[in-house]
C-alpha positions as CSV (number, residue, x, y, z in Angstrom):
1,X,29.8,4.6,-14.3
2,X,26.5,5.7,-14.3
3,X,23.3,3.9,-14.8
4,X,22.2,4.7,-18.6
5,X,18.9,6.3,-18.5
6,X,15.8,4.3,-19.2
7,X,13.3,5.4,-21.4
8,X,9.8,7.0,-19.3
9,X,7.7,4.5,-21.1
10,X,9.9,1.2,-20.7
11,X,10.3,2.7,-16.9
12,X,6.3,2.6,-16.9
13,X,6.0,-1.1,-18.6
14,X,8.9,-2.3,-15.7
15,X,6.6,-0.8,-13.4
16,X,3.7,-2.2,-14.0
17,X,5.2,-5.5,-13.8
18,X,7.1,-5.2,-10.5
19,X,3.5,-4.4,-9.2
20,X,2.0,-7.2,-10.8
21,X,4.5,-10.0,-9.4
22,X,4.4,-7.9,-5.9
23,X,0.4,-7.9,-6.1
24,X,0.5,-12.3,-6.3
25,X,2.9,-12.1,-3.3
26,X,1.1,-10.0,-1.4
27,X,-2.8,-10.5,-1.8
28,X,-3.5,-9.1,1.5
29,X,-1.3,-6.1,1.1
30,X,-3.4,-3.3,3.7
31,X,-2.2,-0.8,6.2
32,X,-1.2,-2.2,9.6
33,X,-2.5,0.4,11.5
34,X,-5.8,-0.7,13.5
35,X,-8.5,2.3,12.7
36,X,-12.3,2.0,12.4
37,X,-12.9,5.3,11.0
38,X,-10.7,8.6,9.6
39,X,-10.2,10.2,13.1
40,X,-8.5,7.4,14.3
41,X,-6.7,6.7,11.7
42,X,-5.8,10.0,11.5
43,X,-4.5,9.9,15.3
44,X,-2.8,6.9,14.6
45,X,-0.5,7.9,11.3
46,X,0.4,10.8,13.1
47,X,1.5,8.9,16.1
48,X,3.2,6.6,13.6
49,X,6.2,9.4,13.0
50,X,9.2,7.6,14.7
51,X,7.5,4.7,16.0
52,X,6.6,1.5,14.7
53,X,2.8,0.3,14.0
54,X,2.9,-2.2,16.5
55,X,3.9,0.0,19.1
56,X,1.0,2.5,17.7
57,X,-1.5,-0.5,17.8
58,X,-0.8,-1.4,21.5
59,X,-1.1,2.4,22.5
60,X,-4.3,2.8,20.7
61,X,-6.1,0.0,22.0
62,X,-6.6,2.2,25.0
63,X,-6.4,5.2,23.2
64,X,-9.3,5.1,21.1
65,X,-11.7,3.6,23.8
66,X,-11.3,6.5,26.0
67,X,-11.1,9.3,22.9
68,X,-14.5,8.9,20.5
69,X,-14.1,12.3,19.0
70,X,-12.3,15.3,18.7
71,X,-13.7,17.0,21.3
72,X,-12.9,14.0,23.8
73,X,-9.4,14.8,22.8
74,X,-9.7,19.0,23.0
75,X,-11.5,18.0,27.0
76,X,-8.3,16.9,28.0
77,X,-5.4,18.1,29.6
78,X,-2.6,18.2,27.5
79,X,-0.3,16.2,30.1
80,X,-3.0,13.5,30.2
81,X,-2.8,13.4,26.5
82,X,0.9,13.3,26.8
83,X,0.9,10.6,29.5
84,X,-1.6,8.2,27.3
85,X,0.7,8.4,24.1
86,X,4.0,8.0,25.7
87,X,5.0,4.9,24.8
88,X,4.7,6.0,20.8
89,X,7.6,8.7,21.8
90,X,8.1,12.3,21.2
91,X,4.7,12.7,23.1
92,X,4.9,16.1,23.6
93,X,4.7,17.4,20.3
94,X,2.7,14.4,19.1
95,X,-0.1,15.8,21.3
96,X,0.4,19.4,20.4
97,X,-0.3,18.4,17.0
98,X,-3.1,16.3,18.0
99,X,-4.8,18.7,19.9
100,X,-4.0,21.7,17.4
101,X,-5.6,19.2,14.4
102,X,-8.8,18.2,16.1
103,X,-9.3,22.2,17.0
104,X,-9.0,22.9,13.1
105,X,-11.5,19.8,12.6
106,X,-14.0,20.9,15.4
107,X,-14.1,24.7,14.3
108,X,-13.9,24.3,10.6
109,X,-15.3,21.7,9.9
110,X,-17.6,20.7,11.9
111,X,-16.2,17.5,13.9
112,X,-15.3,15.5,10.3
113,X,-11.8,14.9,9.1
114,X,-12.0,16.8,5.3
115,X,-11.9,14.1,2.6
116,X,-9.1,16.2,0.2
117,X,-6.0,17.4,0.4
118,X,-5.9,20.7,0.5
119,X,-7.9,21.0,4.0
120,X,-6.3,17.6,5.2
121,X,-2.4,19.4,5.0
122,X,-3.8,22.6,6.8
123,X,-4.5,20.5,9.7
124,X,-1.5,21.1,12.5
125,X,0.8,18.3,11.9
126,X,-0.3,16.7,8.7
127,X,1.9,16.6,5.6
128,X,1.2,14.8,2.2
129,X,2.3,12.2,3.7
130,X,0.1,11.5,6.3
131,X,-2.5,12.9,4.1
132,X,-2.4,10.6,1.4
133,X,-2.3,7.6,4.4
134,X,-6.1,8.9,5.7
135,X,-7.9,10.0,2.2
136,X,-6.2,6.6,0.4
137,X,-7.5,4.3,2.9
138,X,-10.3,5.9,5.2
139,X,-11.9,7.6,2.1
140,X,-10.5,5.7,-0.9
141,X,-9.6,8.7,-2.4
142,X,-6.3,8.7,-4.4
143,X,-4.6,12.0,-4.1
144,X,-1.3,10.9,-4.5
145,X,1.1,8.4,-3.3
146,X,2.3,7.6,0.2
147,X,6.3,7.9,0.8
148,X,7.3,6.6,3.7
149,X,10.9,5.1,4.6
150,X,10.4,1.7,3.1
151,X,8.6,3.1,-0.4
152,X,11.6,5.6,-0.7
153,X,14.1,3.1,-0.3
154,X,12.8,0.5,-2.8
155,X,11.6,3.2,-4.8
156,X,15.5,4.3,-5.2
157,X,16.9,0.8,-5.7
158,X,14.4,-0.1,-7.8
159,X,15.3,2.8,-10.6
160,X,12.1,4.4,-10.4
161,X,13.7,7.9,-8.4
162,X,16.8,9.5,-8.4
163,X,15.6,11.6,-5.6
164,X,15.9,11.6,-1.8
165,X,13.2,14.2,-1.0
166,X,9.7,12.8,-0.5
167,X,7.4,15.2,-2.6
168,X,10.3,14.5,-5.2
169,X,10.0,10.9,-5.2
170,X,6.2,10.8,-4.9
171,X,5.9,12.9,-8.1
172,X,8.2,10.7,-9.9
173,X,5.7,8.0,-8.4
174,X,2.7,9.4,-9.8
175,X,4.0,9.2,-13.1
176,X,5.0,5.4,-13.1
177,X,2.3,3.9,-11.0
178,X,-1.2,3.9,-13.0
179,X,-3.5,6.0,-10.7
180,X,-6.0,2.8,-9.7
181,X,-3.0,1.6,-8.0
182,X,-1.8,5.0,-6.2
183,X,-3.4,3.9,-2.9
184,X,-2.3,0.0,-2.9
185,X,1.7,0.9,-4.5
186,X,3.0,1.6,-0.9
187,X,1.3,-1.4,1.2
188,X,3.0,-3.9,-1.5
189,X,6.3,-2.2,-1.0
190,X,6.0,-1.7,2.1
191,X,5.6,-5.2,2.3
192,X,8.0,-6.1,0.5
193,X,10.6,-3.9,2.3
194,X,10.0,-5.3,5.7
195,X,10.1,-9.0,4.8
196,X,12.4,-8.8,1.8
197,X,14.2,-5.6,0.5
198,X,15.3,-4.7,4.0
199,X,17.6,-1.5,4.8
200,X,20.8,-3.5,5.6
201,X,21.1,-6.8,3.7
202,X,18.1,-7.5,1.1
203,X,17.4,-10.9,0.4
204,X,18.1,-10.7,-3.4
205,X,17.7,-14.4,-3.5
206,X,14.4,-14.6,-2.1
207,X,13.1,-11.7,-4.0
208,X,10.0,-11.8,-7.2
209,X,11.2,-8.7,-9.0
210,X,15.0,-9.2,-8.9
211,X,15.2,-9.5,-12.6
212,X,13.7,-6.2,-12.4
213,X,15.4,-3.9,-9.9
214,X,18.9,-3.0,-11.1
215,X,19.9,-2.7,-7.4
216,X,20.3,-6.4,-7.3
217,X,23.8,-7.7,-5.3
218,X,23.3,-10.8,-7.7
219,X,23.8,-8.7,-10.6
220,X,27.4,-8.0,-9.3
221,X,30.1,-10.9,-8.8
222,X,31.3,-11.0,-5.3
223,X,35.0,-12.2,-6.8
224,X,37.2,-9.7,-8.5
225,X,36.7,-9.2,-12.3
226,X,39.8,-8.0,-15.0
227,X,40.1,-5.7,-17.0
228,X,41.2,-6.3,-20.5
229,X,44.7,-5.2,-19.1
230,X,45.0,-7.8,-16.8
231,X,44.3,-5.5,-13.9
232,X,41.5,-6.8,-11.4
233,X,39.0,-4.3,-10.4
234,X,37.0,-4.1,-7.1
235,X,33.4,-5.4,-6.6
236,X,31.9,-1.8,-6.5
237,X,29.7,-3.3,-4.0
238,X,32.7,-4.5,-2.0
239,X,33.8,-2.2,1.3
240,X,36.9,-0.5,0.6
241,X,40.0,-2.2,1.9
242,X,42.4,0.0,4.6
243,X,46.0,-0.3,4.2
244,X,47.4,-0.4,7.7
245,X,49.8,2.8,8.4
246,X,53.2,1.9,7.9
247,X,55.0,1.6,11.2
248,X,57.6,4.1,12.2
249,X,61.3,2.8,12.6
250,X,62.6,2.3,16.6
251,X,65.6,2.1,17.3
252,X,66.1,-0.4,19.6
253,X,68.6,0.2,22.8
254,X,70.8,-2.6,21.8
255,X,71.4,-1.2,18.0
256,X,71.9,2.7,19.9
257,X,74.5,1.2,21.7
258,X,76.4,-0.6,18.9
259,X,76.2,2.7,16.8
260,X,78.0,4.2,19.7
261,X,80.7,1.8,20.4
262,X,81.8,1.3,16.2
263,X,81.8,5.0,16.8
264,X,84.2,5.7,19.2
């Protein structure tokens, strides 16, 4: 059955509250990427696609002693380039974007990352996404929301989107989430996801907004409940159960040969 529809402004109220309770669990809540000023951030959330920050953190250690600006990174060879980023993977188009991006910066405008998003997402490889990351927390500019894997996911199970597309789901953000919180919503689910609302089995148990999300597994029985016929009726949560193929009849040698002999 599907789930009735909630009203937009009870949605915003259950909103605001799942980011209060997430906001006392996580008072530190802050992007994990290690930056000290928009470029590298900038390098880093692009290096970020398909890798993990740790991984991204350990690579620009080095990274961003030996590349100051974008014209360090325009000086060299692509295959260094290549060759210093490889551990973050798909290094090849990682530093055709990088090196397409700080051309864009250098020529138009004039060696500074742009502080909106218009100019940030006509940089080579830079969606909203990435966008958002650098003007939220390099300029402290709140142009939208950030939706990455984790904020989509509890996003969905939370009831705040139906939808599976980013922009979609940001735009259904931007509504629920008050605006002074556009930049800090993602780093408290974010959060969240990785030490609670995880992909495979969330920790429903352990979780502060469980009365709130109406994904919960404790909201379901695990045991069988009846209809008013008398019927049960499957956990909807529960995997489906396979009935093993029935097994063909053989005819055993011995019951061929007794066929034969009350024949004859």
């Amino acid at each position: 059955m599907a789930r009735k529809k909630e009203p937009i402004e009870a949605k915003k109220a259950r909103t605001a509250e799942v980011i209060g309770l997430l906001k006392k669990e996580y008072p530190d809540a802050h992007t994990s990427l290690n930056h000290a000023n928009p470029l590298e951030l900038l390098i880093a959330t692009m290096l970020s696609a398909q890798s993990t920050d740790a991984t991204v953190n350990i690579v620009t250690a080095d990274l961003f002693r030996k590349y100051r600006s974008c014209a360090d990174y325009l000086a060299a060879p692509r295959a260094e380039l290549e060759q210093d980023i490889h551990a973050t993977g798909f290094f090849r188009n990682k530093a055709k974007a990088i090196h397409g991006a700080c051309a864009a910066i250098a020529e138009k405008f004039g060696g500074e990352v742009p502080n909106n998003m218009e100019d940030m997402v006509s940089l080579q490889g830079v969606g909203r996404k990435t966008a958002n990351v650098v003007l939220g927390n390099a300029f402290g500019i709140a142009a939208g929301v950030v939706v990455d894997t984790h904020v989509a996911r509890l996003s969905q199970r939370l009831g705040l989107t139906d939808h599976k597309q980013p922009e979609k789901i940001e735009k259904d953000l931007m509504e629920l989430v008050p605006k002074r919180d556009w930049i800090l919503f993602p780093h408290l689910l974010i959060y969240h996801g990785r030490r609670i609302c995880i992909a495979r089995k969330p920790k429903c148990a352990e979780c502060v907004v469980e009365r709130l999300c109406p994904a919960s597994l404790l909201k379901v029985s695990a045991k069988p409940t009846r209809k008013a016929s008398g019927k049960p009726t499957r956990n909807p949560l529960a995997k489906p159960t396979r009935k093993a193929p029935a097994r063909p009849a053989v005819k055993t040698a011995a019951k061929r040969a007794g066929k034969r002999k009350a024949a004859s």
